[in-house]
DOGU-789681 format. One record per residue: residue in three letters; x, y, z of N, C-alpha, C in turn. Coordinates in steps of 0.1 Angstrom, whole numbers, plus 5000, padded with zeros to 4 digits. Layout:
residues N
ALAXYZXYZXYZ ...
This chain:
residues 294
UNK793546565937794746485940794746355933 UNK793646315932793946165921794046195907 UNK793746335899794346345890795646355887 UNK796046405898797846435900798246335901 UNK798046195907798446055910798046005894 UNK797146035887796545965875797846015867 UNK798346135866799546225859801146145859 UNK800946155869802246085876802245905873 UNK801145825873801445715872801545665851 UNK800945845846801045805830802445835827 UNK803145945834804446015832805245845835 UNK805245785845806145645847806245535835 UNK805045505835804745405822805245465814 UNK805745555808806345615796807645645796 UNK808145625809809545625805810445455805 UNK811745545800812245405793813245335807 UNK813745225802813945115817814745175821 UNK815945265822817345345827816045435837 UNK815245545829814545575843813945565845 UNK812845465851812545375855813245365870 UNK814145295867815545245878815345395890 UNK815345515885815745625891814345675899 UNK813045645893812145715895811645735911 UNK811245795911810645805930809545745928 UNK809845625933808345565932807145555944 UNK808145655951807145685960805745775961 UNK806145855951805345895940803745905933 UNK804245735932803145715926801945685936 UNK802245715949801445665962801445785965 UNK802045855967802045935978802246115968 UNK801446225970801546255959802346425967 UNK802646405979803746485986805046435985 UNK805746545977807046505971808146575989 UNK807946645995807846696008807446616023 UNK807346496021806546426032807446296024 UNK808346226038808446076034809246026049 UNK808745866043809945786059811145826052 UNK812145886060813445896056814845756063 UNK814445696075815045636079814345516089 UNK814745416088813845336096812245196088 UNK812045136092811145016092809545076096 UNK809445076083807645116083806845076086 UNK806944926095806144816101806644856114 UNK807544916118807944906131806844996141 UNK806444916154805744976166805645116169 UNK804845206168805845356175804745366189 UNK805645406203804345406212804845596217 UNK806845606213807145726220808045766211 UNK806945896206807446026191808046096197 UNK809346206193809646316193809746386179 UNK809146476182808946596173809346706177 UNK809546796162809846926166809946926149 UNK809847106147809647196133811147166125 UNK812147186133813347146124814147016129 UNK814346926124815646816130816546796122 UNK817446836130818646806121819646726133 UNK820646716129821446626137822046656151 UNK821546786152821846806166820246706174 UNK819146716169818146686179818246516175 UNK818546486166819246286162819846266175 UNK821246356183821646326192820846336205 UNK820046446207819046396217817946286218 UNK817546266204816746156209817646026214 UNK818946056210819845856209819845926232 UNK820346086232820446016249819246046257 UNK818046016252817046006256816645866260 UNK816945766246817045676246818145596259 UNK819045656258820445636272820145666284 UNK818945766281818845806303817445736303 UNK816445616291815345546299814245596293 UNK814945646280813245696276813245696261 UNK813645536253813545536242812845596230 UNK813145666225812345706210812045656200 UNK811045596198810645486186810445566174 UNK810145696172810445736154810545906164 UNK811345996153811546106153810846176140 UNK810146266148808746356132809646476133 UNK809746506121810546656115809346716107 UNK809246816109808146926100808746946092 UNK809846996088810547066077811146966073 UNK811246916058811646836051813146806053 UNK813146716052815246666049815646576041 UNK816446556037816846416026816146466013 UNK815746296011814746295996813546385993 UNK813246406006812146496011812546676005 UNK813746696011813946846005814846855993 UNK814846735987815646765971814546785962 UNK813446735969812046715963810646855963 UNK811546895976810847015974809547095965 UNK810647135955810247255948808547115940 UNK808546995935807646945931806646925940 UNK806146985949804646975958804247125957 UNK805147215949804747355948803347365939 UNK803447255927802447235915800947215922 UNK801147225935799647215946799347405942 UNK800147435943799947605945799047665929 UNK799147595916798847635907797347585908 UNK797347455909795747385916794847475926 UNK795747535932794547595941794747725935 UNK795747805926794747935916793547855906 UNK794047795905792947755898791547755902 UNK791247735914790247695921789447865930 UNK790547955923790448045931789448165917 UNK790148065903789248165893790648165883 UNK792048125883792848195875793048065864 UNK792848105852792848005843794247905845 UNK793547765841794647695839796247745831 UNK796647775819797647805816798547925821 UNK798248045828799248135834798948065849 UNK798447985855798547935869799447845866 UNK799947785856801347665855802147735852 UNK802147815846803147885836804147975846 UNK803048035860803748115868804548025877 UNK803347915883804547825890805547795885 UNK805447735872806847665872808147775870 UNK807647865869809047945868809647965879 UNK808447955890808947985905809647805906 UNK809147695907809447605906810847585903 UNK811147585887812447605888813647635894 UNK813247765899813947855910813947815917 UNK813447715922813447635939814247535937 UNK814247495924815047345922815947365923 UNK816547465914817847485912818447525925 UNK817647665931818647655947818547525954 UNK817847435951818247355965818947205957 UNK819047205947820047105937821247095945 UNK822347215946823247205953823847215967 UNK822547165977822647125990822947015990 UNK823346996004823446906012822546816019 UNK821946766013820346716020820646576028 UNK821446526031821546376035822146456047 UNK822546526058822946496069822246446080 UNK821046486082820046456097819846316088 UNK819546266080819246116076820446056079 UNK821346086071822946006081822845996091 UNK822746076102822746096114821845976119 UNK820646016119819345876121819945766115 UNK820245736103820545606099822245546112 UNK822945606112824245576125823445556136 UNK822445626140822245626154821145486154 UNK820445436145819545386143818145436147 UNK818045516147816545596151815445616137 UNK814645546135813845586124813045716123 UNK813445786112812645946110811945956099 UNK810846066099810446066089810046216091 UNK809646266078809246456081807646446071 UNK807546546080805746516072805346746070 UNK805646756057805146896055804246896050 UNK803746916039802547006029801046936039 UNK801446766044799946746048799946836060 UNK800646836068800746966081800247076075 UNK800547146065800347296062799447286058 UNK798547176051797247196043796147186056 UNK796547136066795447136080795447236085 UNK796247356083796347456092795847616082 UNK796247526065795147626059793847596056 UNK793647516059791947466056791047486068 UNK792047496082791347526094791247686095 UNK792247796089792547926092791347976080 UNK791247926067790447946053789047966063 UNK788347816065787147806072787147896083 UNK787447946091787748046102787448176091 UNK787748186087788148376080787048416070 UNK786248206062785248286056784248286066 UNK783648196079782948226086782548346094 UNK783748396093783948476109783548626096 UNK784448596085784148776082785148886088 UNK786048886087786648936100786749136086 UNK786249216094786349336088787049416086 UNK788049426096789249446091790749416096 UNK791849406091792849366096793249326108 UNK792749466117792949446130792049286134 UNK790849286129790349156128790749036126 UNK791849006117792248936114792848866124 UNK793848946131795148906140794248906154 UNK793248956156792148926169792148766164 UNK791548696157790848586152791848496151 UNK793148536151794048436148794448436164 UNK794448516173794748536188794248476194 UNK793048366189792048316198792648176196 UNK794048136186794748026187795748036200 UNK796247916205796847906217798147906211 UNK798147886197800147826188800047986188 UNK799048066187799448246180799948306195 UNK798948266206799048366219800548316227 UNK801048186222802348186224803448226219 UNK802948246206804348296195804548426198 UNK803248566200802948676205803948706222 UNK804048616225805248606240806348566236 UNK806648526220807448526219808348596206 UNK807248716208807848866197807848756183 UNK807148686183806948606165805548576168 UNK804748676168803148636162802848716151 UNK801148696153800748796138801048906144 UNK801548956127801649096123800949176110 UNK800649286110800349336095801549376089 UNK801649306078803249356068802749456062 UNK802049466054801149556043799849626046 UNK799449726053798149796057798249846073 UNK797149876076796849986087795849876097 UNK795649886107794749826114793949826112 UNK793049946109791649986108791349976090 UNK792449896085791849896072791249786067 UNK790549766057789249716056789849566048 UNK789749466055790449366051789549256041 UNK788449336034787749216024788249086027 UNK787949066011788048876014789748836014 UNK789548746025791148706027791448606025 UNK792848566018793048446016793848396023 UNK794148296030795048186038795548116027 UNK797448156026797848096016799148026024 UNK799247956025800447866036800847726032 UNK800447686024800947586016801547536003 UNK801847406000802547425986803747385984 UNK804647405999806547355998807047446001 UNK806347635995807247726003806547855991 UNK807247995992806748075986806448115971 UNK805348105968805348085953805848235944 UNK805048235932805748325926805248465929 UNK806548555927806148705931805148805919 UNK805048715911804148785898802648715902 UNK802648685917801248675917800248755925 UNK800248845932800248935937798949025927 UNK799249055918798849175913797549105906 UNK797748965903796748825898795648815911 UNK796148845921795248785932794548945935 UNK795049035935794349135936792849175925 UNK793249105909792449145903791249065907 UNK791248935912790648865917789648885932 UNK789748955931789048995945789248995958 UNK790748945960791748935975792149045980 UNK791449105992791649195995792849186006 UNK793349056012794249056019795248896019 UNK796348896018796948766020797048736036 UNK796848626038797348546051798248466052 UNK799348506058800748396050801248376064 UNK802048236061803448246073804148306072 UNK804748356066805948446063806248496050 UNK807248596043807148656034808548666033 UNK809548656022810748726016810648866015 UNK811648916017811949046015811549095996 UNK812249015989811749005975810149015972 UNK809248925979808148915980807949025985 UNK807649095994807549216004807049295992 UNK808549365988808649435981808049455968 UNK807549345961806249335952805249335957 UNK805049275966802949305971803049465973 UNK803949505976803749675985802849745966 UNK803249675961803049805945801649745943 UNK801149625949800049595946798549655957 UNK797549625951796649695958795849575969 UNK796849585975796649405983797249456002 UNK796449366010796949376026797649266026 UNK798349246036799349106039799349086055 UNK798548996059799248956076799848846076 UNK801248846082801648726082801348686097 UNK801148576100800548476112801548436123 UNK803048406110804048386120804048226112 UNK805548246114806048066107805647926113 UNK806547956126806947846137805147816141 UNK804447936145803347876151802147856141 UNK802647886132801547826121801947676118 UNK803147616119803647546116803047446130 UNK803347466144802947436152801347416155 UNK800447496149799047476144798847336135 UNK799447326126799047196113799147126121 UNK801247066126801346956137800346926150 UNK799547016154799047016165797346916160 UNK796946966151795646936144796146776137 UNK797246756130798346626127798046516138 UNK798546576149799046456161797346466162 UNK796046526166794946486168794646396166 UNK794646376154794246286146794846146144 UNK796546156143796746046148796545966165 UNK796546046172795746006185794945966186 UNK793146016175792445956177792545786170 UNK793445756172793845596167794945526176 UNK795145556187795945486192796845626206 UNK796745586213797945656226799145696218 UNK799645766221801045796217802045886231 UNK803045836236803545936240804646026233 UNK804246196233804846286224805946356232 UNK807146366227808446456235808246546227 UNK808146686227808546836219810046886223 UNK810346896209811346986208811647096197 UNK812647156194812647206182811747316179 UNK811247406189810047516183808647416185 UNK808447266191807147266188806647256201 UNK805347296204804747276216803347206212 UNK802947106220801747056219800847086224 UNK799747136218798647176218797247076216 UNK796246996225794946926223794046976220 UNK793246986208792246976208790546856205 UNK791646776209790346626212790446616229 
């Protein structure tokens, strides 16, 4: 990560004053292009958070009459990016080529593949609409902020360590191991837990990889890269139909975990941590349920 900050702060110095003016200089600190305050005073107190996986301007309105019936909200946490956060997107993907890297796949086809995926993320989300839930918060005056990739990297670094200790032998193993989470035995009541997309229960799930981070789904020419590599199964949140359809040709297993409560996993492991620094009282909404483990 600090070579990526080392990258980013040589890429600034080198441009000329026009951009300059433009650059996200948030950037140079912060090296999730996916994670930022979107609205609100970064000094300001927070004692009572609401959170939830998606906010958009319907849940801006609940926190303002939350605030109206006696129970102020001092910042609102969004999981899923908005604003500057999701125009930004597709650049926290360049985490996804770092960790082939780390997996055995040479430096040059691990960039070469992101960025083609990359691109294709920019370009669809170029022409959205990314400023409404931040409007919203900026009128109502409620300070928000959305925090992704560091959420997803806690809940794959927690699921990774789990799957190389445990060994799980096969598939059916997998989704046992993941059932012993409280975010999975909820999602499973609620017809969105793990599932096998790709394989049989009883099939023999070698080494598995927990791939859940990065900004969103990387490229579909990777698949057949990870197979020669020794991945006998992916662990994902979720999967495109597009995607689907390319791992099936590959000699590879796929369980997905489930979106919302993998998502609900990071935040849960998130709020720990900020806890162990201070009280907080938390409101859920939006898909998230609070889960303690301190």
């Amino acid at each position: 990560m600090a070579g990526y900050l080392r990258d980013v702060r040589s890429r600034y110095r080198k441009l000329g004053r026009r951009d300059k003016k433009f650059f996200d200089k948030e950037s140079l600190t912060n090296p999730y292009a996916d994670t930022r305050i979107l609205n609100g005073d970064r000094r300001r107190d927070v004692r009572r958070v609401m959170i939830g996986i998606d906010i958009e301007t319907g849940e801006m309105l609940l926190a303002d009459r939350l605030g109206r019936n006696g129970r102020p909200v001092d910042l609102v946490i969004a999981h899923h990016p908005e604003g500057v956060a999701l125009a930004g997107l597709s650049e926290v993907m360049g985490l996804q080529a770092e960790h082939l890297q780390i997996l055995g796949m040479a430096r040059e086809p691990a960039q070469e593949l992101m960025k083609q995926r990359m691109d294709e993320v920019a370009r669809r989300l170029h022409s959205g609409n990314h400023s409404r839930t931040v409007d919203a918060a900026r009128l109502l005056g409620i300070p928000l902020l959305c925090c992704h990739t560091p959420s997803d990297n806690l809940v794959t670094q927690y699921l990774q360590r789990r799957m190389d200790r445990r060994k799980p032998g096969t598939l059916e193993d997998v989704v046992d191991l993941l059932l012993e989470e409280p975010e999975y035995q909820d999602a499973m009541k609620d017809k969105a837990g793990p599932v096998i997309l790709s394989g049989k229960a009883r099939d023999k799930a070698g080494r598995v990889l927990v791939d859940m981070t990065g900004g969103t789904e990387g490229s579909q020419e990777i698949f057949g890269r990870l197979s020669q590599m020794g991945i006998g199964t992916l662990l994902g949140m979720h999967l495109s139909e597009t995607h689907f359809e390319k791992v099936k040709k590959e000699f590879m297993h796929v369980v997905i975990a489930g979106h919302i409560a993998s998502d609900n996993l990071g935040l849960n492991m998130l709020l720990d941590k900020l806890e162990r620094r201070g009280k907080l009282e938390i409101i859920t909404c939006s898909g998230f349920r609070r889960v303690r483990r301190i």
